[in-house]
VMD Tcl script that draws the C-alpha trace (Angstrom):
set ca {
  {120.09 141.36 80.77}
  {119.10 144.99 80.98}
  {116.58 146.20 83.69}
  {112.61 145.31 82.96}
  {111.30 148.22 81.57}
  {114.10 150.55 82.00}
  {112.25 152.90 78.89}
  {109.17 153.11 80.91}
  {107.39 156.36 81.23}
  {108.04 157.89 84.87}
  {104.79 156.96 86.50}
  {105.48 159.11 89.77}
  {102.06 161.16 88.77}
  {99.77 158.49 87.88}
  {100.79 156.65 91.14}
  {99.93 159.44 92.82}
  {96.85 160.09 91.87}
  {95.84 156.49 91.99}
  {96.78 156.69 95.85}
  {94.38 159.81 96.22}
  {91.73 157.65 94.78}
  {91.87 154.84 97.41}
  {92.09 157.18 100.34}
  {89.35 159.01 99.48}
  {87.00 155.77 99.91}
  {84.57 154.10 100.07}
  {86.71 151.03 99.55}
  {90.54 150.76 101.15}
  {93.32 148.98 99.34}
  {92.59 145.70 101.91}
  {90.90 142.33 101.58}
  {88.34 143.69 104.66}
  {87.43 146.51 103.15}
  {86.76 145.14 99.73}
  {84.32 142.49 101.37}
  {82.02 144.91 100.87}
  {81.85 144.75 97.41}
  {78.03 143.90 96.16}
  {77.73 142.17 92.62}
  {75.15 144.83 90.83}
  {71.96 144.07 89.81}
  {72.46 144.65 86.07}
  {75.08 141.90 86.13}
  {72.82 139.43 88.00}
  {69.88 140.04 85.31}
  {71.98 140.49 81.93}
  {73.28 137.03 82.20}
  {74.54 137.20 78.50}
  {77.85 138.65 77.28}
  {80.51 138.69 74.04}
  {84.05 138.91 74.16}
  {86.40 139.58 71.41}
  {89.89 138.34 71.35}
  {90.97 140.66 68.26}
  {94.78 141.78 68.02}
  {98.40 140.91 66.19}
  {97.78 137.39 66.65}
  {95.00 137.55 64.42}
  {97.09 138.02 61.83}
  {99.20 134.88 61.01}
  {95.68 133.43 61.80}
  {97.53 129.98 62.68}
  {97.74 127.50 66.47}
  {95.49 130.09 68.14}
  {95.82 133.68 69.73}
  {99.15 131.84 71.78}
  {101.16 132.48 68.23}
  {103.08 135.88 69.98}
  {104.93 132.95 72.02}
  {104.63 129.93 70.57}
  {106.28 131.48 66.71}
  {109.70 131.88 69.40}
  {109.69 128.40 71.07}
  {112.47 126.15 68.97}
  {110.43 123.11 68.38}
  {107.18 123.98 68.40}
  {104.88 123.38 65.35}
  {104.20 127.35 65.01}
  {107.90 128.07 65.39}
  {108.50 126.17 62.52}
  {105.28 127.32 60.54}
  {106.71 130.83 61.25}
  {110.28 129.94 59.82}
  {108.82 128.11 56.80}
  {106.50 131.29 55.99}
  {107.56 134.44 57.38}
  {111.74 133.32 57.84}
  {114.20 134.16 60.21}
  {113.17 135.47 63.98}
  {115.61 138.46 63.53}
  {114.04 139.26 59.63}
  {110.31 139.06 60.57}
  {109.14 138.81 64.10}
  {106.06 139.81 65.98}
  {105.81 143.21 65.66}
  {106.34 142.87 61.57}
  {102.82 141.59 61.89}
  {101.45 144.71 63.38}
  {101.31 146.75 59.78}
  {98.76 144.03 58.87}
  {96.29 144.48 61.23}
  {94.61 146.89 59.25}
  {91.54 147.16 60.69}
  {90.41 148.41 57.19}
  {86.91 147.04 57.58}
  {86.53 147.71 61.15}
  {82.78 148.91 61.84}
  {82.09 149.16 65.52}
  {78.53 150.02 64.96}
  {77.77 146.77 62.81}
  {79.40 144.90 65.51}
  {77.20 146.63 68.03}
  {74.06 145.95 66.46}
  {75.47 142.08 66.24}
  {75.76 141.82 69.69}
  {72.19 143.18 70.60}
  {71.26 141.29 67.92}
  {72.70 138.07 69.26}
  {70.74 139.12 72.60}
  {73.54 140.19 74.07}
  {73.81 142.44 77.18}
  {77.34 143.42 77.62}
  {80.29 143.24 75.21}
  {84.42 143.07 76.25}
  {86.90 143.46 74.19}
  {90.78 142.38 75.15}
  {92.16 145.88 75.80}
  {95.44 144.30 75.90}
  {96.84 140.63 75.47}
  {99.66 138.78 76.34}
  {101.80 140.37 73.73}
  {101.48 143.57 75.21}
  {100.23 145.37 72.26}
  {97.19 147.90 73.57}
  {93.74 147.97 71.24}
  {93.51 151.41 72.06}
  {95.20 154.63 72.13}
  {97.44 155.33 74.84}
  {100.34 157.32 75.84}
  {101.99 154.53 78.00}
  {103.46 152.99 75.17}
  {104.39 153.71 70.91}
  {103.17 149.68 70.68}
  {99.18 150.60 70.53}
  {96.45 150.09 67.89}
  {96.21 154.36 68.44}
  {99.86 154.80 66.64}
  {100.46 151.62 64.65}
  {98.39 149.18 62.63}
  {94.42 150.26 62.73}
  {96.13 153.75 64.09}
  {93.00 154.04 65.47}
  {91.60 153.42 69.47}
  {89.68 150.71 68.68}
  {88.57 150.04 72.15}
  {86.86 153.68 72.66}
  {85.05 153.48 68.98}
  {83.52 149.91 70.47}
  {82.88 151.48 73.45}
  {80.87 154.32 72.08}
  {78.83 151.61 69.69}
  {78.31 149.15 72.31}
  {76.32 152.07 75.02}
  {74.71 153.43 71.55}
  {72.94 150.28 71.17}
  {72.08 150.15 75.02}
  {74.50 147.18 76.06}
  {76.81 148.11 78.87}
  {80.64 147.90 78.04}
  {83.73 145.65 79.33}
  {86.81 145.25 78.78}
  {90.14 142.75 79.59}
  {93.27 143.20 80.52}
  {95.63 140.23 80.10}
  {99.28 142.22 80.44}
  {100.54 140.49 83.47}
  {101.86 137.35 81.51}
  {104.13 139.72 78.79}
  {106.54 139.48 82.11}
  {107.81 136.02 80.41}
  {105.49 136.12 77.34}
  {108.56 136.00 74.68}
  {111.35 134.29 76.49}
  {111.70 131.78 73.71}
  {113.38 134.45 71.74}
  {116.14 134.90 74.13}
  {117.57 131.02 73.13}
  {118.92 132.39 70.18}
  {119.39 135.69 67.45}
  {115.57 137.06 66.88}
  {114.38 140.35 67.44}
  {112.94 140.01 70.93}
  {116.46 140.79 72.23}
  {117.06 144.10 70.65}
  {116.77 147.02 72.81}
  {114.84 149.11 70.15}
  {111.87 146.50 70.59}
  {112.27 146.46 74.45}
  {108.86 148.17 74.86}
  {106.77 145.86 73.35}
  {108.72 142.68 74.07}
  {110.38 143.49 77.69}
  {112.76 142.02 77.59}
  {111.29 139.09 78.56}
  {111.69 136.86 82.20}
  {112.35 133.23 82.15}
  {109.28 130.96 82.25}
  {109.28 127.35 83.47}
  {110.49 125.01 80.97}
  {107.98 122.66 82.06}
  {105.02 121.73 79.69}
  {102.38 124.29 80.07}
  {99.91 123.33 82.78}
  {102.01 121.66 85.04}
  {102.47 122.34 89.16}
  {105.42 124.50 88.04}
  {103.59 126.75 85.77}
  {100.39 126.52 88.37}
  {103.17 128.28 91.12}
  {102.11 131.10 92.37}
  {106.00 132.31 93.54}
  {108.14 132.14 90.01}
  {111.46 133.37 90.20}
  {112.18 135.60 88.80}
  {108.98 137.24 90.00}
  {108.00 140.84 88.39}
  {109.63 143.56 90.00}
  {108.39 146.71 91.16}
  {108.82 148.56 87.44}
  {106.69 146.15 86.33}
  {103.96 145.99 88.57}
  {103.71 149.78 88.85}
  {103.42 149.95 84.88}
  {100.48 147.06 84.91}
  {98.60 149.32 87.84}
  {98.93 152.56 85.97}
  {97.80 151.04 82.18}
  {94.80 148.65 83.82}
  {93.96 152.43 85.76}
  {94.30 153.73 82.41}
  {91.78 151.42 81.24}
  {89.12 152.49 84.12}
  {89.17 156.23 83.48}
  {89.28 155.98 79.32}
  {86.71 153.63 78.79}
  {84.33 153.00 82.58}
  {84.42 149.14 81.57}
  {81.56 147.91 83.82}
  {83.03 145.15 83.92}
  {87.26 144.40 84.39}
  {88.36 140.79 83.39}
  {91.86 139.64 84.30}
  {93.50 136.40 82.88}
  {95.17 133.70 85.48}
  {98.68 135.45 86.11}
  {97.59 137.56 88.60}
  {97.45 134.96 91.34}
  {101.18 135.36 91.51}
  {101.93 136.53 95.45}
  {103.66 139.70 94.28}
  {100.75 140.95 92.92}
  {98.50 141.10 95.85}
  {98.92 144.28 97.25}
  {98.69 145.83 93.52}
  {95.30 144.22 93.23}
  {94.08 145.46 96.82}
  {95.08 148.72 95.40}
  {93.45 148.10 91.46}
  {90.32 146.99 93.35}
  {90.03 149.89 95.25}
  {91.11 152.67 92.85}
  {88.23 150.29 90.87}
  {85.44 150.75 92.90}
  {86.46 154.42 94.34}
  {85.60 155.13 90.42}
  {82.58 153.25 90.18}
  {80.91 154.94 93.45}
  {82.02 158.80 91.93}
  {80.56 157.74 88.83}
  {77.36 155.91 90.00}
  {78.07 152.87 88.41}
  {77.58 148.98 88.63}
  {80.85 147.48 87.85}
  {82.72 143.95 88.96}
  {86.07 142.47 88.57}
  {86.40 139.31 86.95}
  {89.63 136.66 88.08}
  {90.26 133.07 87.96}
  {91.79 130.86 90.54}
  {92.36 132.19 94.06}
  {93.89 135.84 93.02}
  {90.91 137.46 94.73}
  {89.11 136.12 97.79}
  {85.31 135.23 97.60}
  {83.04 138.09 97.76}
  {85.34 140.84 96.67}
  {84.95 140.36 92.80}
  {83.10 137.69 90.31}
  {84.87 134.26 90.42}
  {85.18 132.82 86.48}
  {86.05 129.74 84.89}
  {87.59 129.82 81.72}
  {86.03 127.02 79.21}
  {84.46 125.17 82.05}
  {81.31 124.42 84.64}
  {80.20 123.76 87.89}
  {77.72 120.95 88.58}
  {75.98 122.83 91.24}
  {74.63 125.77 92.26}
  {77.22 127.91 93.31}
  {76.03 130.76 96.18}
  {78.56 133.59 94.71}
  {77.41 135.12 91.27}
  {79.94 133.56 89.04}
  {80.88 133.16 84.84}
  {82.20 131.24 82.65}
  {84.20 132.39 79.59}
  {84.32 130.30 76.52}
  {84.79 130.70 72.89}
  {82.38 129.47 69.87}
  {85.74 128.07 68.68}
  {86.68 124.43 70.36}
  {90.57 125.76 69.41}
  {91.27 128.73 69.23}
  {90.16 132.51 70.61}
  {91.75 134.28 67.96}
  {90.89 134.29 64.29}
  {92.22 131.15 62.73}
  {92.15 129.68 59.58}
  {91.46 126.63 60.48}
  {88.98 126.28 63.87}
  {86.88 123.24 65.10}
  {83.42 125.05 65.80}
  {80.87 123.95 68.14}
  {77.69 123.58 67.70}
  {75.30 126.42 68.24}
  {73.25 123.93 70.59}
  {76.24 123.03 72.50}
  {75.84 127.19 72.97}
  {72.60 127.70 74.18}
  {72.50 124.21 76.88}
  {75.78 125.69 78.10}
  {74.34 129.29 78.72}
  {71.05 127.30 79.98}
  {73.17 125.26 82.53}
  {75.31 128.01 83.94}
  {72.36 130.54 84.11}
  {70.63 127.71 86.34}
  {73.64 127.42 88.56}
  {73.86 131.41 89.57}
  {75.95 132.13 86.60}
  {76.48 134.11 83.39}
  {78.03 133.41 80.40}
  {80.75 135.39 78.51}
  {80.90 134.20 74.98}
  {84.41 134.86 72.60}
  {84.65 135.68 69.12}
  {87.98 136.58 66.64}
  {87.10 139.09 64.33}
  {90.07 138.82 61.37}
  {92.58 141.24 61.08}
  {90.79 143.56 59.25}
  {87.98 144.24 61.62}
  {85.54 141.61 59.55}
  {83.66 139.46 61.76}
  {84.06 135.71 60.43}
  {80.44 134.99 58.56}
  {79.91 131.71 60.71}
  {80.96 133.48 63.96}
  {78.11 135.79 62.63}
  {75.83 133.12 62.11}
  {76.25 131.44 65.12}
  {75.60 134.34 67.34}
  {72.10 135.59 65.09}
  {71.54 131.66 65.88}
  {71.72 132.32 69.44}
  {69.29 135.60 69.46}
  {66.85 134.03 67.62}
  {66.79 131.66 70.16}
  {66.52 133.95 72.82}
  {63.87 136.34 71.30}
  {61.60 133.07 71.72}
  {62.92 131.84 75.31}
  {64.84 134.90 76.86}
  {62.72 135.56 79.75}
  {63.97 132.03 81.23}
  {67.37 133.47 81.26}
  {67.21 137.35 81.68}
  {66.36 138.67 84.99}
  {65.91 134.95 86.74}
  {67.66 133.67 89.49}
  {68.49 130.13 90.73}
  {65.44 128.14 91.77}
  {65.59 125.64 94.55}
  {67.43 122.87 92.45}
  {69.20 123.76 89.38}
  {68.04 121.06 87.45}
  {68.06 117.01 87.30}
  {68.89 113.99 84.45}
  {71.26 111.18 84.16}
  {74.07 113.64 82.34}
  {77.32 115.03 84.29}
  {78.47 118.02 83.63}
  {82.09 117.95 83.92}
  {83.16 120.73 86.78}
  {86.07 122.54 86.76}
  {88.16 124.61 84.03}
  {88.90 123.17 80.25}
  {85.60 120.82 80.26}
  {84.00 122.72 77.10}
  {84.60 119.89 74.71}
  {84.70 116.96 76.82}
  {80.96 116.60 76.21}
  {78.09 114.17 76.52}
  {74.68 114.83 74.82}
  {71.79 115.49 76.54}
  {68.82 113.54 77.10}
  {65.28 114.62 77.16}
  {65.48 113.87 81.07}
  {67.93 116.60 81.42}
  {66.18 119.88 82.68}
  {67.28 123.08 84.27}
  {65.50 125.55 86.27}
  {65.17 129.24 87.06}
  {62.90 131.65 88.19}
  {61.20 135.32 88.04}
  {58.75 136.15 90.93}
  {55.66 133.83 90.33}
  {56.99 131.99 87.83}
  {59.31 128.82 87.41}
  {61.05 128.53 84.21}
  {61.81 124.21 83.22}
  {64.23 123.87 80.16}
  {64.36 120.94 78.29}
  {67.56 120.26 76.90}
  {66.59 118.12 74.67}
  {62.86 117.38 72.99}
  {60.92 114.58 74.54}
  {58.49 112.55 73.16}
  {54.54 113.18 74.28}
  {55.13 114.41 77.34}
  {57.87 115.44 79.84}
  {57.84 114.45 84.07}
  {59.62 116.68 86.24}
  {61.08 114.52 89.53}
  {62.00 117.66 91.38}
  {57.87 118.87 91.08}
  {56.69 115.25 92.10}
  {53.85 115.14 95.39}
  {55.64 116.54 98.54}
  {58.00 119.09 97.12}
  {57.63 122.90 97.66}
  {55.66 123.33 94.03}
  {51.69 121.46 94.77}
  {49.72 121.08 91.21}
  {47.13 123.21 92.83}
  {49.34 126.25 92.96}
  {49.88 125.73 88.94}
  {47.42 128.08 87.09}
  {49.14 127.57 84.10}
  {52.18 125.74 81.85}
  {52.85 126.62 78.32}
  {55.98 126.37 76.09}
  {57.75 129.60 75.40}
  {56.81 130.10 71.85}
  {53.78 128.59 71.88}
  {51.82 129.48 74.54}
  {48.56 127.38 74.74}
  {47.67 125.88 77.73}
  {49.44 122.44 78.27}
  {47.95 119.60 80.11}
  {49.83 118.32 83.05}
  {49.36 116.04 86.48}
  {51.11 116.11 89.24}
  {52.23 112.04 91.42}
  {54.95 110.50 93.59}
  {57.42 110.34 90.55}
  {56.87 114.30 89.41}
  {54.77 116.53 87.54}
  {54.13 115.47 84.13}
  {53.52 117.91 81.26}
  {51.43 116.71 78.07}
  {53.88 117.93 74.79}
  {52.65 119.14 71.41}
  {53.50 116.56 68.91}
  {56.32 119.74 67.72}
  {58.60 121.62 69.95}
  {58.26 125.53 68.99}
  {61.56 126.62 68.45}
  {65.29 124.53 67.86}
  {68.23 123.72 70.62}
  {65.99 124.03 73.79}
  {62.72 124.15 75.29}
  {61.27 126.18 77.83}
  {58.18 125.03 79.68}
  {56.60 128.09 81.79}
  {55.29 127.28 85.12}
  {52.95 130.30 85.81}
  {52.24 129.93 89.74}
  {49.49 131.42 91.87}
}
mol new
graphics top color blue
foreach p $ca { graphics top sphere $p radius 0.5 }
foreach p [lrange $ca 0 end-1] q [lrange $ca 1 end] { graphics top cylinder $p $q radius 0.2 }
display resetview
């Protein structure tokens, strides 16, 4: 097998500069050092984001945005959906579907004005997948959205839209995993193993032959682990990313807890927040699992919870589809309630959520996807305030539900009951959300005779929405709030506790 990345550009400049960066500080390339990073203060009050999972994979629009590696794995229902539609590996393979992502009705200002729309405060896109196939323009590769496809750098036109419409911009970076992203198609004649596609496909490293999710894929020392080529070519395109577009925020998938990577993300952390400082920016790192140690970037938990209130700001990333990230024809929506109690329950616990849509491959944003997300901004026009700018209270909430904790929970799901409440709070003022509508009135355990809140420091409760003056009375088994006979909005209720 011929060298990783033998074709790669000579980076000798960009690693250079990169270098000059860190040394000339605030932050050194070192675990210490980054210690000091502080979560800013736009991030802790937005609460709210979108990310966008648009790219090849949206085109075959089949499995989910996995198709790049699944079409090559012999045995697999997508391999075989790819032979019985497209044909033969070495007659149509990935990068055949890259003339069809058009982009034709691509409107980055319409999407914009979604997303603020949907009371959203920042928007990512995926700068780059797994398959290695850039959404923007870049001279690091001839594979990129700038020179094939949309031909256009869809990134930087989202970019622009997004700070039009006030929002701050993000973007992800998933490249580590093209290491052994393809490897399927080295079992047998397909076009991942001819040199001319060597940019885009690798050529690929082997990859456990375990079933996905197992200890062996959960290693963090694979052999053959990615070489030096390799990891100077992710530094140099995710620094790329920082100078083209200042994403405020920089997501990276799970891969990155490999060992080998370390010092590389001492050194992207650094070079990170060097930039931010010279520009006089917020911005955070987002990572999974234990790739970055606590307090140096924003912990996040893809399609999952915590059940308590975690100390370190911290997100969770999750998709309105229960299957998919990518455009599909064929995905198992949730419910726009499931939506709102989920960004409800993680705001409560010191989090924020990150919400995914899959645009199809010609920029148009599915109408439901659309729907769903005007759903969720007209539901925070009415209740926002219990969600923007709060913080966790002293309790993040009570009921008889579990929330499953951990990562993949999103659709293991129990409904809530009108006992299930969540707090946050503003200054003077406590914030009590009602997942679900009770029936005359409403008795908050965690506000019962002895706690730190005293009915006598209560000068008012109203429902967001509403706003009249509720009736409420304060024992040994809570506080308990008198309900209008209708609840003033749909999916969730927000009682406001105005304090003295």
């Amino acid at each position: 097998m011929s060298p990783r990345h033998e074709t790669t550009l000579d980076h000798s400049s960009a690693l250079a500069n990169i270098t000059a960066v860190i040394e000339a500080g605030p932050f050194d390339a070192t675990w210490e050092s980054l210690q000091n990073f502080k979560v800013p203060e736009w991030y802790l009050n937005d609460k709210f984001g979108i990310f966008i999972h648009w790219g090849v994979y949206s085109v075959p629009a089949f499995g989910n945005e996995w198709y790049a590696r699944r079409m090559y794995l012999k045995g697999s229902q997508v391999y075989e959906h790819h032979l019985n539609t497209y044909g033969q590996h070495t007659e149509f393979g990935y990068k055949d579907f890259i003339p069809k992502l058009t982009a034709a009705n691509y409107d980055p200002q319409a999407w914009a004005k979604l997303f603020k729309d949907a009371g959203a405060k920042f928007v990512m896109p995926v700068a780059e997948h797994h398959d290695g196939f850039p959404m923007y323009d870049t001279e690091l590769t001839p594979w990129c959205a700038g020179k094939m496809g949309p031909e256009r750098d869809v990134v930087g036109e989202l970019a622009d839209a997004v700070r039009a419409e006030g929002m701050v911009f993000s973007a992800s970076s998933h490249r580590a995993e093209n290491w052994w992203f393809f490897d399927g198609g080295l079992d047998y004649d397909s076009d991942v193993t001819d040199p001319a596609n060597a940019a885009l496909y690798g050529p690929p490293q082997p990859s456990p032959k375990a079933a996905h999710g197992t200890a062996e894929w959960k290693s963090r020392s694979w052999d053959p682990a990615p070489n030096k080529a390799f990891l100077d070519d992710w530094l140099v395109r995710t620094c790329e990313i920082i100078d083209k577009y200042r994403p405020q925020v920089l997501w990276f998938d799970w891969w990155i807890e490999q060992h080998v990577f370390e010092p590389y993300l001492q050194k992207l952390a650094a070079y990170y927040y060097n930039r931010a400082a010279e520009w006089g920016i917020g911005v955070a790192i987002n990572h999974k699992f234990e790739s970055f140690p606590v307090g140096t970037t924003v912990f996040d938990i893809e399609r999952g919870q915590l059940n308590h209130i975690r100390e370190h700001f911290w997100q969770n990333d999750t998709s309105v589809s229960k299957n998919s990230w990518g455009y599909i024809s064929h995905h198992d929506y949730k419910p726009v309630s499931w939506l709102i109690q989920d960004l409800v329950d993680i705001v409560s616990k010191n989090g924020a959520l990150l919400l995914n849509i899959g645009p199809k491959p010609d920029g148009s944003i599915p109408q439901h996807e659309q729907d769903m997300l005007l759903e969720i901004g007209k539901w925070l026009r009415v209740n926002g305030e219990a969600i923007y700018n709060t913080r966790p209270w002293d309790v993040y909430g009570e009921g008889p539900t579990e929330v499953p904790e951990g990562s993949f929970t999103d659709t293991k799901r129990t409904e809530f009951k009108p006992e299930d409440i969540r707090f946050t709070q503003n200054g003077t003022t406590l914030y009590a959300t009602l997942l679900a509508w009770p029936k005359g009135s409403v008795t908050l355990t965690s506000l019962k005779q002895g706690s730190s809140l005293t009915a006598d420091n209560i000068s008012k409760i109203s429902l967001l929405g509403d706003g009249s003056a509720l009736a409420f009375s304060q024992d040994s088994g809570g506080l308990t709030v008198t309900l209008p006979e209708s609840p003033p909005c749909e999916h969730a209720y927000v009682l406001k506790l105005e304090l003295d």
